[in-house]
C-alpha positions in Angstrom: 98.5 56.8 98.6 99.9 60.1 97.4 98.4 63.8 98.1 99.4 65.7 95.1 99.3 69.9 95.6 99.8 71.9 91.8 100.5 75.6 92.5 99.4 78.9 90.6 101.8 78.6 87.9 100.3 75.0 87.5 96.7 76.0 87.1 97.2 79.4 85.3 95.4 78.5 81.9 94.1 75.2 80.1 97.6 74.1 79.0 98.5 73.9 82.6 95.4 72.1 84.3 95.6 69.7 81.0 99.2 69.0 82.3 97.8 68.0 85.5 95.5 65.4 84.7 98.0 63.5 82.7 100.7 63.6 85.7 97.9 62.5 87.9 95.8 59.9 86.1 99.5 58.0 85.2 99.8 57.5 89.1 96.7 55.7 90.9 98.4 56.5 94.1 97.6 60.1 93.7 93.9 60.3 94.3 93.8 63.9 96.6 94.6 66.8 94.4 95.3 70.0 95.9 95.1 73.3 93.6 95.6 76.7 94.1 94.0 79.8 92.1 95.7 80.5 89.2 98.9 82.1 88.7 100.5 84.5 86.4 100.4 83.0 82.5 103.4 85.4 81.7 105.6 87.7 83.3 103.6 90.7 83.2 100.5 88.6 84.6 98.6 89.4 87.1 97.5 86.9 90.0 94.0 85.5 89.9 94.4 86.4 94.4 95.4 90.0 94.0 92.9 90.4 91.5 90.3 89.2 93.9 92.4 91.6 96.9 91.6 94.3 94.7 88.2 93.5 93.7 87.3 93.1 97.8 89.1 96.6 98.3 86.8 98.2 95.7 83.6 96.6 97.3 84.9 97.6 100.9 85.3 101.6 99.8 81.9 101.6 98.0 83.0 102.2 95.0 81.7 99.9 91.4 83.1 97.0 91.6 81.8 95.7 88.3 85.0 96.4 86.3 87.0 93.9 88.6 84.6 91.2 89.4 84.2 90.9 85.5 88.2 90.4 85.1 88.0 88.1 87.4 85.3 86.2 85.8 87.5 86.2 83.1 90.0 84.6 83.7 87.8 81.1 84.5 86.2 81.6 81.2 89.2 81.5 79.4 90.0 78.5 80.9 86.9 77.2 80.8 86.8 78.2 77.0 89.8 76.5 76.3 89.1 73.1 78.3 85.5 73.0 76.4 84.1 72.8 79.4 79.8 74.2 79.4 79.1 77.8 79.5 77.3 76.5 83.4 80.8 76.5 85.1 81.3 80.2 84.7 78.0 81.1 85.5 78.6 79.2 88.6 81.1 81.0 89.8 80.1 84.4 88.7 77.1 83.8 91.1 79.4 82.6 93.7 81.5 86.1 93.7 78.1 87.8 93.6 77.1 85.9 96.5 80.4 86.3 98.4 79.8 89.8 97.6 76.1 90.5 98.8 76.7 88.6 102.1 79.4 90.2 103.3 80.7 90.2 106.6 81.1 93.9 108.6 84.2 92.0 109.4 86.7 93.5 106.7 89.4 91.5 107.4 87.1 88.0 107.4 85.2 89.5 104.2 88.8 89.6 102.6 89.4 86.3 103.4 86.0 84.9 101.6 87.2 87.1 98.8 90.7 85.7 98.6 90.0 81.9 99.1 87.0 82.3 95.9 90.5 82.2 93.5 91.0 78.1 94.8 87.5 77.1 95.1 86.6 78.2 92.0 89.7 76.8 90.3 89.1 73.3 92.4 85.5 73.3 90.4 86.9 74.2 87.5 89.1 71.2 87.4 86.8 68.7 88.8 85.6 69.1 85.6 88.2 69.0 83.7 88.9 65.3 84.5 85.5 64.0 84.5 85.3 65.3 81.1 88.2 64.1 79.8 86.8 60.7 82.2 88.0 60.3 84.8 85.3 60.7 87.6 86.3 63.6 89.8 84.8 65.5 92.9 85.3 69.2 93.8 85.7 69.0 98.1 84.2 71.9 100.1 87.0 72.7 102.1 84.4 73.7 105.3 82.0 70.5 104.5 85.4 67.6 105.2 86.2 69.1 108.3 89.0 71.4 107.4 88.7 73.8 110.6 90.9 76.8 111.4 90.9 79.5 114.1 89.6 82.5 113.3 92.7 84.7 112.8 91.9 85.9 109.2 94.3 85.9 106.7 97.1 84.3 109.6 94.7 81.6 110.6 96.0 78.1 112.0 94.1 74.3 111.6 92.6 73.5 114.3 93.4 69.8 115.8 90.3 68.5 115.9 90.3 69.1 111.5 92.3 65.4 111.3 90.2 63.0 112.0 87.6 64.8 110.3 89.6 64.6 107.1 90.9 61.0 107.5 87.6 60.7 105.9 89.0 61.2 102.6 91.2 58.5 102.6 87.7 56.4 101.6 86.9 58.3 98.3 86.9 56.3 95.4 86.6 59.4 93.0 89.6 61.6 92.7 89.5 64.1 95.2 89.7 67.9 93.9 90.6 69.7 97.1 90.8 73.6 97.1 94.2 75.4 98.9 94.5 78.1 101.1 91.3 78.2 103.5 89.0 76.4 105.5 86.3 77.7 107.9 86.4 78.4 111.7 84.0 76.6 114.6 81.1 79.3 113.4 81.0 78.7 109.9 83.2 81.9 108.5 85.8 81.3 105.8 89.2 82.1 107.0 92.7 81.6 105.0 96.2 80.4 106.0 99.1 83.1 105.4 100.0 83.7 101.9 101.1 80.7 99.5 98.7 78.9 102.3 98.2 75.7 99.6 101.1 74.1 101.0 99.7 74.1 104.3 96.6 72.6 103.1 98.1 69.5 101.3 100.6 69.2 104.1 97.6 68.9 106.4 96.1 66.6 104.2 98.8 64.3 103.7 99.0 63.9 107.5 95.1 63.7 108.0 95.2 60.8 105.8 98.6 59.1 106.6 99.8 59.6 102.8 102.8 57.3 102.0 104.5 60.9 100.2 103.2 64.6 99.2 103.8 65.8 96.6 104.4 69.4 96.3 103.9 70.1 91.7 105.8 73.7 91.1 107.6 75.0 88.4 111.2 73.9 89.0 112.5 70.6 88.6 114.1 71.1 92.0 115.4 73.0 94.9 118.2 75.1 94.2 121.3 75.5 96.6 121.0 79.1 95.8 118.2 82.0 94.4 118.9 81.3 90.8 118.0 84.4 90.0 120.8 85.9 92.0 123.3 83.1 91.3 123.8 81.5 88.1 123.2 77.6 88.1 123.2 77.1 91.3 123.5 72.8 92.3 120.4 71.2 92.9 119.5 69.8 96.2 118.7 66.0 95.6 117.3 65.1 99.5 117.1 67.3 102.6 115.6 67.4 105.9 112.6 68.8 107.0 114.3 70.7 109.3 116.9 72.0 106.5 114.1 73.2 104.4 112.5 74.8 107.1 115.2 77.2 107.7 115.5 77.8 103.9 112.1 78.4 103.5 111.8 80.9 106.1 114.7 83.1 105.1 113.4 83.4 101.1 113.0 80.1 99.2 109.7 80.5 97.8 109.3 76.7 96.4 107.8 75.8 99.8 105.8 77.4 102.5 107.7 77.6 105.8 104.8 76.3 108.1 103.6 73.9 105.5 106.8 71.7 106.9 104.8 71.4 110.5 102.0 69.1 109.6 104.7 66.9 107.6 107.2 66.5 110.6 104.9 65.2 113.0 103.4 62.6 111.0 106.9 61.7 109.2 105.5 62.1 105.6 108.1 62.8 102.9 107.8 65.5 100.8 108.5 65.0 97.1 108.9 69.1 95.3 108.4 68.3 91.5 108.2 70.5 88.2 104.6 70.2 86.5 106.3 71.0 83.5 109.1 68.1 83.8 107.2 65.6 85.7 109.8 62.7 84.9 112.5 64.8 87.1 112.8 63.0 90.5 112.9 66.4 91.7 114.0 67.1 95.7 113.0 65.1 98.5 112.3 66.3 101.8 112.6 64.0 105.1 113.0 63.2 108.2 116.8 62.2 108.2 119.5 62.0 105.6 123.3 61.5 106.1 125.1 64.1 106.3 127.4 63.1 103.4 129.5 65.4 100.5 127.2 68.2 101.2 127.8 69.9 104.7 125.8 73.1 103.7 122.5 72.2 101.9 121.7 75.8 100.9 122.2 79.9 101.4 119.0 81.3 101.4 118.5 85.5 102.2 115.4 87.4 102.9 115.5 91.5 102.6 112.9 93.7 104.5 114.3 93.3 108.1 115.3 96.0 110.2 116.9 95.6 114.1 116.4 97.8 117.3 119.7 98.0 119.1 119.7 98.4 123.4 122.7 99.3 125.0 122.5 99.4 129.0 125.4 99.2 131.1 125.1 96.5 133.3 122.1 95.0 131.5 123.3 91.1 132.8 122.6 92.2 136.3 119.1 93.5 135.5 116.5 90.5 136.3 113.6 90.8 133.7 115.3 93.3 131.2 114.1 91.0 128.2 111.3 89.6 129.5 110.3 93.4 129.8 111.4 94.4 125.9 109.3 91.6 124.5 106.4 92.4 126.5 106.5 95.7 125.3 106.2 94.2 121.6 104.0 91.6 122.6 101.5 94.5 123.5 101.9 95.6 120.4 102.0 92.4 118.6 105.1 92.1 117.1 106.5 88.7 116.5 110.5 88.9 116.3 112.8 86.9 114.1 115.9 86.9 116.2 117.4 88.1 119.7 121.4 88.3 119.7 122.5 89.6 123.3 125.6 90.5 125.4 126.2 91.9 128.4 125.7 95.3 128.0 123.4 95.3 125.1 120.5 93.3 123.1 119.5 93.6 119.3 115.8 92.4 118.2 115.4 91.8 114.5 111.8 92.6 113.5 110.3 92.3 109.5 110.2 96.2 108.4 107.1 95.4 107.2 105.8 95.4 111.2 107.2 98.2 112.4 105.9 101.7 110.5 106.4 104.5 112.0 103.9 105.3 114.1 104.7 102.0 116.0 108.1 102.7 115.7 108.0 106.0 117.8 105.8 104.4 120.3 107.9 101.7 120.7 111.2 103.3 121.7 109.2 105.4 123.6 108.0 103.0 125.8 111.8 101.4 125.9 113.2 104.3 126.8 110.6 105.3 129.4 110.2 101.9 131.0 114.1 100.3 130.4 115.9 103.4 130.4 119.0 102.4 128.4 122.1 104.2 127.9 121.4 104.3 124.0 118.4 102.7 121.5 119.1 102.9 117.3 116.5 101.3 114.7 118.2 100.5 111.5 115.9 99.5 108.5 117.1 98.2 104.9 118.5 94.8 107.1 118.9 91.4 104.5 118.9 88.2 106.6 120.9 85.1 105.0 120.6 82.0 106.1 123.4 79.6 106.0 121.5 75.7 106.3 123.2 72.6 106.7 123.3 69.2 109.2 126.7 68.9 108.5 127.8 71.9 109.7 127.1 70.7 113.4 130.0 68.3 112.7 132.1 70.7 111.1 134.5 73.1 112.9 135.4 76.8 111.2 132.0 76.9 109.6 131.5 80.5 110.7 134.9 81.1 109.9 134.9 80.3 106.3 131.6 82.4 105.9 132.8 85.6 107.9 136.0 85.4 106.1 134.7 85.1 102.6 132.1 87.9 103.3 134.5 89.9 104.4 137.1 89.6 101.8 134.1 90.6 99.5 133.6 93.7 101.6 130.7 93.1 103.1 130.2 94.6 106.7 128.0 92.2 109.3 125.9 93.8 110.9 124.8 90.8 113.2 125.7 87.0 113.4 123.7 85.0 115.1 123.6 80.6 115.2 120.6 78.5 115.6 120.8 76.1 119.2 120.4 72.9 117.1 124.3 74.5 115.0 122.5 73.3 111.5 121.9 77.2 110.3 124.2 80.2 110.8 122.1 84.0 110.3 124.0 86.7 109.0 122.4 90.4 109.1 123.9 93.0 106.4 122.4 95.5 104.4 120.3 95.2 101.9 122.7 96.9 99.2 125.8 94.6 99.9 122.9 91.3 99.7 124.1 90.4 96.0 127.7 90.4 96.8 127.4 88.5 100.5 125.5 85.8 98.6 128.1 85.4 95.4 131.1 85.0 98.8 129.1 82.6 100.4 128.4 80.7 96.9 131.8 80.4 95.9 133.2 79.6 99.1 130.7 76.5 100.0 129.3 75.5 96.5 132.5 76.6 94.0 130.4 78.7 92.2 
């Protein structure tokens, strides 16, 4: 049994969704379909989520929302147009953003959710029909109704335990299952939605609820790349990695595959099969539990830009009991999550995402450090790139660091932190977001030859 999850590029128009009822229907093992709303149909497209973002914003400020809940609309009924599908299903849905709409929550952040997760239910009932027309007997799944329960952090929400034997359920269907992506509903009945690109996490929990033999993640690559191939040219394919490989990748910028979507995979073992809905007949990259470590020491170079780091020095700091215990409270109270924590004895570095430290917090922050800590200096730097250098092999493999330091810096490139994971199978390197490009064409050529 295979769980099968198509992404927004997949179900952006008719073409697409006609795509993936052949790829499923030639596989009977692939009987739960996972779909997300629909993409962008070109480049200059505009995502059927942050059209519904924006439509939830106008309703929110009071404003007429007419103008963007009827762009919305139609984008289904091009689709629906184009499949031949009856006039009903748009109506359907219209109604359903109406209704989302009128019933709002005086929860903004939970309304936003509702908003957001309409894009994959209404594409999961837009392709339900779509097979059983073209017949093959399908059913639309109501993400809430099969048991898929989250907490009720909205737009960061996490699936709740009891959700898997609920959904084990599935495994029972006859029909194909049409399962939408990205949300579920919490213990009192509210939708809620998993972090952005949250589809992944959905057919990863899926594939585990019901003890899948493989899922299949459908994208539009015909594998993982090494390298962002839209930084480096032609970068090699990765054929097999671990789930612990693409983890680390993931987090630090390969957008193919949702970093947390890995979690629900590695504990029940499932491998993950990343495949192009465009070139189905690729074998595409698989992700498991093991793989020797072979040719390949490093598996991939991934980078991330948006960081920024705030720098502590305190002489003496090693002697001071609770020093970091103290620093991460103080971001803790103003929850913060941090990406790294590279320390020595006189000093400590704590790499945040720019993203969560604006000003405001910024000021109150050192503050707070200085007032509480008191350390000899404090310095926040913004415009911070993290790159991730991923590989098994390299925890067999002395002068790893060596040959990436050395390559950066015969490219010029100043480090601004280094920093290894416990486990030795990823090296981060911190540097500025304008030397990014050039760090990443070093670090190609020296571990790929390219």
């Amino acid at each position: 049994m295979k769980v099968v999850k198509f992404g927004g590029t997949s179900v952006a128009n008719a073409e697409q969704i006609s795509k993936i009822i052949q790829i499923v229907t030639s596989d009977a093992a692939r009987r739960i379909v996972v779909v997300s709303a629909p993409g962008k149909r070109n480049k200059a497209d505009i995502k059927v989520t942050d059209l519904l973002i924006a439509l939830a914003n106008t309703v929110i400020a009071g404003k007429d929302f007419e103008p963007e809940l009827k762009t919305v609309v139609e984008r289904y009924a091009e689709i629906q147009r184009d499949l031949k599908l009856p006039d009903a299903v748009v109506k359907t849905i219209e109604a359903d953003l109406r209704g989302r709409i009128a019933g709002r929550s005086s929860n903004h952040l939970q309304f936003m959710d509702a908003m957001k997760a309409a894009g994959e239910d209404c594409s999961a009932r837009v392709i339900a029909e779509a097979f059983t027309k073209a017949g093959f007997p399908a059913q639309y799944v109501n993400p809430g109704e099969a048991g898929m329960l989250l907490s009720d952090d909205f737009g960061n929400a996490q699936v709740l335990d009891e959700s898997y034997p609920k959904l084990a359920t599935l495994k029972q269907a006859k029909d194909i299952l049409i399962f939408p992506g990205f949300f579920g509903v919490t213990k009192g009945g509210e939708v809620a939605t998993f972090p952005r690109g949250g589809s992944d996490i959905t057919g990863a929990i899926l594939a585990a609820a019901v003890t899948a033999d493989v899922y299949e993640n459908f994208t539009d690559v015909d594998s993982v790349c090494s390298m962002d191939p839209r930084v480096i040219e032609n970068p090699p394919a990765i054929d097999c990695m671990t789930y612990r490989e693409m983890r680390e990748l993931s987090y630090a910028g390969f957008g193919v595959f949702h970093d947390e979507a890995i979690i629900p995979a590695v504990r029940a073992s499932i491998p993950i099969c990343i495949k192009n809905t465009n070139n189905p007949a690729a074998p595409g990259t698989m992700v498991v539990p093991k793989r020797a470590p072979g040719e390949r020491t490093v598996v991939g170079i991934s980078s991330a830009p948006g960081f920024c780091a705030i720098y502590i020095d305190k002489y003496m700091m090693n002697r001071e009991i609770g020093f970091g215990r103290r620093l991460l409270q103080i971001l803790e109270d103003e929850k913060i999550s941090f990406e790294h924590t590279p320390t020595g004895i006189d000093n400590i570095s704590v790499i945040l995402a720019s993203a969560n430290l604006p000003q405001a917090k910024q000021e109150r922050i050192t503050g707070r450090i200085n007032a509480e800590l008191k350390p000899d200096a404090i310095l926040v730097e913004h415009g911070l790139t993290l790159i991730m250098v991923v590989g098994e092999g390299m925890h067999y493999t002395p002068g790893m660091a060596a040959k990436a330091t050395q390559a950066m810096a015969a490219n010029g490139v100043n480090l601004e932190m280094i920093n290894q994971g416990a486990s030795e199978i990823s090296m981060m390197f911190a540097v500025k977001d304008t030397d990014r490009e050039k760090a990443l064409r070093a670090l190609g050529k020296v571990f790929f030859g390219i």
